[in-house]
C-alpha positions as CSV (number, residue, x, y, z in Angstrom):
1,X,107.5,83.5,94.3
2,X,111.1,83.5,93.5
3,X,111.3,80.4,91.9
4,X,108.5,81.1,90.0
5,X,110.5,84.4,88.4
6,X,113.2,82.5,87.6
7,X,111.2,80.3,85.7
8,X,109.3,83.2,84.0
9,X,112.8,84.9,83.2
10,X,114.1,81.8,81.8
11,X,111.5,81.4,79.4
12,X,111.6,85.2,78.2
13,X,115.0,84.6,77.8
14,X,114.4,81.5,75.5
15,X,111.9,83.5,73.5
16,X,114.2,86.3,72.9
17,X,117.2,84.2,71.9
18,X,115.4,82.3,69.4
19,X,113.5,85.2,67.9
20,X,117.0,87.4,67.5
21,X,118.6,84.4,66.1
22,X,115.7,84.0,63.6
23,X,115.7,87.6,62.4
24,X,119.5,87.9,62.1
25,X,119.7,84.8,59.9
26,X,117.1,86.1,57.9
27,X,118.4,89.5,57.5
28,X,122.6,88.3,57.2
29,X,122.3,85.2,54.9
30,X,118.6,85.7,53.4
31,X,117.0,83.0,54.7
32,X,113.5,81.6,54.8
33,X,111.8,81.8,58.9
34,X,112.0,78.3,58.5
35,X,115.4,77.8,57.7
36,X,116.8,80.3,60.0
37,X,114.4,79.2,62.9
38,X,115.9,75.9,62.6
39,X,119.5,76.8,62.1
40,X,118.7,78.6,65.3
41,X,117.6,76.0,67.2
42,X,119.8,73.5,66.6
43,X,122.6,75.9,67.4
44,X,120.9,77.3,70.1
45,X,121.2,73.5,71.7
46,X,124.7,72.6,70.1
47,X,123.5,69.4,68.9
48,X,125.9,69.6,66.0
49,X,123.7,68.7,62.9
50,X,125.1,71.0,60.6
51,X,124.8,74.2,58.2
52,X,121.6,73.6,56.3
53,X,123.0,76.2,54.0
54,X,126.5,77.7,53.3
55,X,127.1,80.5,55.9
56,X,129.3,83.9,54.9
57,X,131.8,85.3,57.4
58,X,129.5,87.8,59.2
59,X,127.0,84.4,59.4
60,X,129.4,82.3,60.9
61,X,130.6,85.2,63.5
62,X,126.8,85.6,63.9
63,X,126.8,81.6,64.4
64,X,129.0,82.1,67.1
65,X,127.6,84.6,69.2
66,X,124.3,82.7,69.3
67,X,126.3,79.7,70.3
68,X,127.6,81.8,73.5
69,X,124.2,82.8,74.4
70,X,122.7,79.2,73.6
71,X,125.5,77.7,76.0
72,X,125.1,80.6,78.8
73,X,121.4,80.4,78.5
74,X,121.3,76.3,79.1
75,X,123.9,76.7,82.1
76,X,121.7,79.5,83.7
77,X,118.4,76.8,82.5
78,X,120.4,74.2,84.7
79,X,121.8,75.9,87.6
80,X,117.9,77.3,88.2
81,X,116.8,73.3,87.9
82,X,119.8,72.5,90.1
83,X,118.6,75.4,91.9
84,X,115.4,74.7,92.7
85,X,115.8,71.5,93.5
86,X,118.4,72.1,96.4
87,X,116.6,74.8,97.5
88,X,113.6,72.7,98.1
89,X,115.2,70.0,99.7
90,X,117.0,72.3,102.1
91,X,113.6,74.3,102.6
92,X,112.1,70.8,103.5
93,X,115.2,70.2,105.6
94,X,114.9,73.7,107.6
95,X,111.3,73.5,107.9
96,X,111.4,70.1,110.1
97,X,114.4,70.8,111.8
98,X,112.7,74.0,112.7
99,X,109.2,72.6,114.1
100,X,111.5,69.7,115.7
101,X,113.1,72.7,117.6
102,X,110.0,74.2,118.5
103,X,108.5,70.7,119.9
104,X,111.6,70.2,121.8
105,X,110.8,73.1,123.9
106,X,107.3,72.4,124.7
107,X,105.9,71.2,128.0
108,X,102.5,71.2,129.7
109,X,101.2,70.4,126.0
110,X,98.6,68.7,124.5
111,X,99.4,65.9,122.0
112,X,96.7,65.4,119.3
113,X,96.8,62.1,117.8
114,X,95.2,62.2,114.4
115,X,94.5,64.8,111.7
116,X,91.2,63.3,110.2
117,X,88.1,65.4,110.3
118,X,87.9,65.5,113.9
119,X,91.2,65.9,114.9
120,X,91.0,69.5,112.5
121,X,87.8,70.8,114.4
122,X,89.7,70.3,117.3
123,X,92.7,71.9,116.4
124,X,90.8,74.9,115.1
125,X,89.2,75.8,118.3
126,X,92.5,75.1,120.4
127,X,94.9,76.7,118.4
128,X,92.5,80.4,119.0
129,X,93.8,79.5,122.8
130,X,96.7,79.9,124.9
131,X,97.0,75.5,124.9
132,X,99.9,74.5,123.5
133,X,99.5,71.5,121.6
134,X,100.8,69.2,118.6
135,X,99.6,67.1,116.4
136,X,100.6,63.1,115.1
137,X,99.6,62.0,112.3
138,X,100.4,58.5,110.0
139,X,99.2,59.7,106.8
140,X,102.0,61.8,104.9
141,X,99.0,63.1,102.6
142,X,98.4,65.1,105.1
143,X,101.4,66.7,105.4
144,X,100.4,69.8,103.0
145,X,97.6,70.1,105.3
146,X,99.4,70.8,108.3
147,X,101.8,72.7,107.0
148,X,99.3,75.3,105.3
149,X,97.4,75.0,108.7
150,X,101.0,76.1,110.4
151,X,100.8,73.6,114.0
152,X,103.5,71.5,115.0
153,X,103.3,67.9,113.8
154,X,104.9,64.9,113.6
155,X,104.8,61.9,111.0
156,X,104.6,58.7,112.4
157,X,102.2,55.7,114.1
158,X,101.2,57.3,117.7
159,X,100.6,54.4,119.0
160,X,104.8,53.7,118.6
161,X,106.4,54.7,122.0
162,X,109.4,56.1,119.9
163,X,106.9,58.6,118.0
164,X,105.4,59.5,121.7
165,X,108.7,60.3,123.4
166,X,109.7,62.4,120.4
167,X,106.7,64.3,120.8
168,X,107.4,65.0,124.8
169,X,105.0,62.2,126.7
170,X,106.6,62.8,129.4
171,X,106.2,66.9,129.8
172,X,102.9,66.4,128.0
173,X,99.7,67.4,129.9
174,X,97.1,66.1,127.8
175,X,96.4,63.7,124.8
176,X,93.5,63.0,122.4
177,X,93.2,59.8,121.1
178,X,91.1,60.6,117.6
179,X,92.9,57.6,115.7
180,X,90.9,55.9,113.1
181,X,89.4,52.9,115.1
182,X,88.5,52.4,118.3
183,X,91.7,49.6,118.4
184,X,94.4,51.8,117.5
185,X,92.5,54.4,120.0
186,X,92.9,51.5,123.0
187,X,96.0,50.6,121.9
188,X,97.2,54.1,122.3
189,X,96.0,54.9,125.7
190,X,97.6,51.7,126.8
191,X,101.2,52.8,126.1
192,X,100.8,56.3,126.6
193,X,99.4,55.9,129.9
194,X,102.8,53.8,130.5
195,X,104.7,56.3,129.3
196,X,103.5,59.3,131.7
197,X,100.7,57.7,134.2
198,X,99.8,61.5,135.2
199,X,98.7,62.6,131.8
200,X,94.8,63.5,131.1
201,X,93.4,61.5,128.5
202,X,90.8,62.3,126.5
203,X,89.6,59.6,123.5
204,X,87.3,59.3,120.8
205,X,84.8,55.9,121.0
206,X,83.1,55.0,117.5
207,X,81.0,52.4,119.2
208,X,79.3,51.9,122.6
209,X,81.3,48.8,123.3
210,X,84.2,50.2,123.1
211,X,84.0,53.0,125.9
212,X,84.9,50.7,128.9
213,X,87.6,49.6,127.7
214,X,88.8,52.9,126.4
215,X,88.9,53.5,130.3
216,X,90.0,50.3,131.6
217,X,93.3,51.3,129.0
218,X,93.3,54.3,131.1
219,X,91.5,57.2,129.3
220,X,90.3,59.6,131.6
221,X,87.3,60.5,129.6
222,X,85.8,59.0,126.7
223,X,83.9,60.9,124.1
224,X,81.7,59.6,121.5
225,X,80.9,62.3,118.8
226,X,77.8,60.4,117.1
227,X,76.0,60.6,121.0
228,X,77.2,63.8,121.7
229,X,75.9,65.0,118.3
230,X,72.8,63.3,118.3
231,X,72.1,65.0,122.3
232,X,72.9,68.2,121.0
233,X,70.1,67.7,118.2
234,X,67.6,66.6,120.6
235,X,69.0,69.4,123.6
236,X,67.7,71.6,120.1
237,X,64.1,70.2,119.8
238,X,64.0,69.8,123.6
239,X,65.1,73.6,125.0
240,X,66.1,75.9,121.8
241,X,67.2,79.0,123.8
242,X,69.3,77.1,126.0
243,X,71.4,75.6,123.2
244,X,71.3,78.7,121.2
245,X,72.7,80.5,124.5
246,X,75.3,77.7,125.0
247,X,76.1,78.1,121.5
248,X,76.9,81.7,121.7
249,X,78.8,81.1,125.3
250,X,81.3,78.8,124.1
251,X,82.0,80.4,120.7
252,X,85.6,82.1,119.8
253,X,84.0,85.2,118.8
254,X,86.0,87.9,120.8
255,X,83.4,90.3,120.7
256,X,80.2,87.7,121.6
257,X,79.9,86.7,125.0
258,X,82.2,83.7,126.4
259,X,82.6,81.2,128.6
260,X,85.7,80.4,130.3
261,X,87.4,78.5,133.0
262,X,90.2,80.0,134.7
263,X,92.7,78.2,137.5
264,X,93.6,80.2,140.8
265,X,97.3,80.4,141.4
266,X,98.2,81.0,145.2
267,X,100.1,84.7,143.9
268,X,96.1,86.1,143.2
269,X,95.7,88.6,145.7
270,X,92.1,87.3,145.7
271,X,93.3,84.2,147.6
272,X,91.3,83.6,151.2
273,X,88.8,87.1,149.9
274,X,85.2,86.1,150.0
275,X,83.1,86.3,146.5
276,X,81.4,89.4,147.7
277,X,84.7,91.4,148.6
278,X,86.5,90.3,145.5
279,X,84.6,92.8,142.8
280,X,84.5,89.8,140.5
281,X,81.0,90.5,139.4
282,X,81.2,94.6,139.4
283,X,84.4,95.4,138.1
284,X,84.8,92.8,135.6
285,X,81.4,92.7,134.3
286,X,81.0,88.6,134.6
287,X,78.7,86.3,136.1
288,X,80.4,83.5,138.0
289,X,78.4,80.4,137.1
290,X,80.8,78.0,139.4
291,X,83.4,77.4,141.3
292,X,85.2,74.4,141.2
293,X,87.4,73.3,144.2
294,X,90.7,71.9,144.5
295,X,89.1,68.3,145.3
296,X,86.9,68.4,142.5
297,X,83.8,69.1,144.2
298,X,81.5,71.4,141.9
299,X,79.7,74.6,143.6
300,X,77.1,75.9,141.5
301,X,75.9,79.7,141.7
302,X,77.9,80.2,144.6
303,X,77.0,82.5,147.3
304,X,78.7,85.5,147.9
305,X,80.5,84.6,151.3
306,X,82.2,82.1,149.3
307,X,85.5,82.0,149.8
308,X,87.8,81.7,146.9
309,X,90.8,79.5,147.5
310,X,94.4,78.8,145.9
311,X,93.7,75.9,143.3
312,X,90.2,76.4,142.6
313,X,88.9,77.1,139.3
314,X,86.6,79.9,138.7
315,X,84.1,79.1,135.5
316,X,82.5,82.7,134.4
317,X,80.6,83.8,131.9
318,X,80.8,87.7,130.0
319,X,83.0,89.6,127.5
320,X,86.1,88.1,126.5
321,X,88.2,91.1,126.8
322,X,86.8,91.3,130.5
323,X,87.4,87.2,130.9
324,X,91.2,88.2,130.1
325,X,91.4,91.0,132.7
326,X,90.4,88.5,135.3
327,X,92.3,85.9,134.4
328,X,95.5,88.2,134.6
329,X,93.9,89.0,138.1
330,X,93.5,85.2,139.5
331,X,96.9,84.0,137.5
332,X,99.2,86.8,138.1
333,X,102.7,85.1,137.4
334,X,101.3,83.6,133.5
């Protein structure tokens, strides 16, 4: 925006320079528009060709004051080129330094490797959350896209080790492999399961074939988005209302109905209290559809003398705004 008034002034400017010096020829020395439009504009940009006709005193004093607006008009025209050049380049400079700051501070962080069309689905549903995350991505096309989409990036392979460790490998707690091929996707869960052997991975298979050894590299989980797509297609012909439900469960609405899963931390003063004694279901309005245990053991519609334990992870169902109230409940210190 202010860049673009300088560039609006500076052309007002021109137009009012070389309309005064037109009329004032004409009206001093009695000119034709022609003639005095071009002595203008060849004073106006000093490029020394000459009277066209003989100029009187007052013309020659008129001469120079249109040759001290000519020369303080083109040294205002270059310092706002100079200007916005510099200005630019430091923006650019600033802007990096600024998200490099911000990724140097992040830990426990996702790191989402890829910005094609599934890697910006992703990111849309994550960044509605409380996940940290960043993305890296080799295209510098997509540069513009990032930056109108404001998340943290980085430029660069992902499958370098130099481009992992400068987006945090180490504190990471997560990756998505959602590179191009199902190679590069291999070849990236190799090294970045070198680089931090705790971290959940989570990559994208194009073909069948490729899924075992997307886990033999280390992957953690291996997604393929033409099966999932074509199951939830058929989960549509098969049960309707069921999909429809899940649909409307795991949506970002805040005012539709959600699903969420939310950790226990041993501060909860719900620690060691059986379900029914907690007022999970009555206070908070939610339906607890499982608990999950520290070991990874799965209880379905548990009972209500189940007890609820440091490190399990309650998945409910219900309101956002009520979701939030229990999650500040069960993870008092976040």
């Amino acid at each position: 925006m202010y860049n673009t008034k300088h560039l609006l002034i500076s052309s007002v400017l021109s137009a009012l320079i070389i309309i005064f010096g037109t009329i004032g020829y004409m009206a001093i020395e009695d000119w034709t528009f022609i003639d005095a439009f071009y002595m203008t504009v060849i004073t106006i940009a000093t490029v020394g060709y000459g009277e066209i006709h003989r100029v009187s005193n007052i013309g020659r004093l008129f001469t120079i004051l249109i040759i001290f607006l000519g020369v303080g008009f083109s040294m205002y025209v270059a310092g706002v080129i100079v200007q916005l050049m510099v200005e630019g380049q430091i923006r650019a400079i600033l802007g990096r330094k600024r998200l490099n700051n911000k990724i140097n501070h992040l830990k426990r962080h996702h790191i989402i490797c890829g910005y094609g069309r599934i890697g910006q689905v992703l990111c849309n549903h994550v960044r509605n959350t409380s996940i940290d995350f960043m993305v890296i991505e080799k295209n510098d096309d997509m540069i513009p896209t990032m930056e109108t989409d404001e998340i943290l990036f980085l430029t660069g392979d992902a499958t370098d080790e130099t481009v992992l460790l400068k987006a945090r490998i180490k504190e990471a707690k997560g990756l998505v492999a959602v590179l191009d091929t199902d190679a590069q996707n291999v070849f990236l869960v190799l090294t970045a399961r070198q680089l931090n052997p705790n971290l959940f991975i989570i990559a994208r298979s194009c073909e069948s074939r490729s899924k075992s050894k997307l886990l033999a590299a280390g992957a953690n989980s291996v997604e393929s988005p033409y099966d999932m797509g074509a199951m939830i297609m058929a989960q549509r012909i098969i049960r309707p209302t069921v999909t429809n439900f899940l649909n409307l469960a795991l949506a970002s609405q805040p005012k539709e109905i959600q699903m969420e899963e939310i950790p226990i931390t041993p501060a909860s003063h719900l620690v060691n209290v059986m379900l029914k004694d907690s007022g999970i279901r009555s206070k908070y309005n939610l339906i607890i559809i499982a608990i999950k245990k520290d070991d990874g053991q799965m209880n379905f519609n548990p009972s209500f003398d189940t007890l609820i334990e440091a490190h399990d992870t309650v998945i409910a169902i219900g309101e956002a705004v009520n979701l939030q109230r229990l999650d500040n409940v069960l993870n008092p210190d976040c």
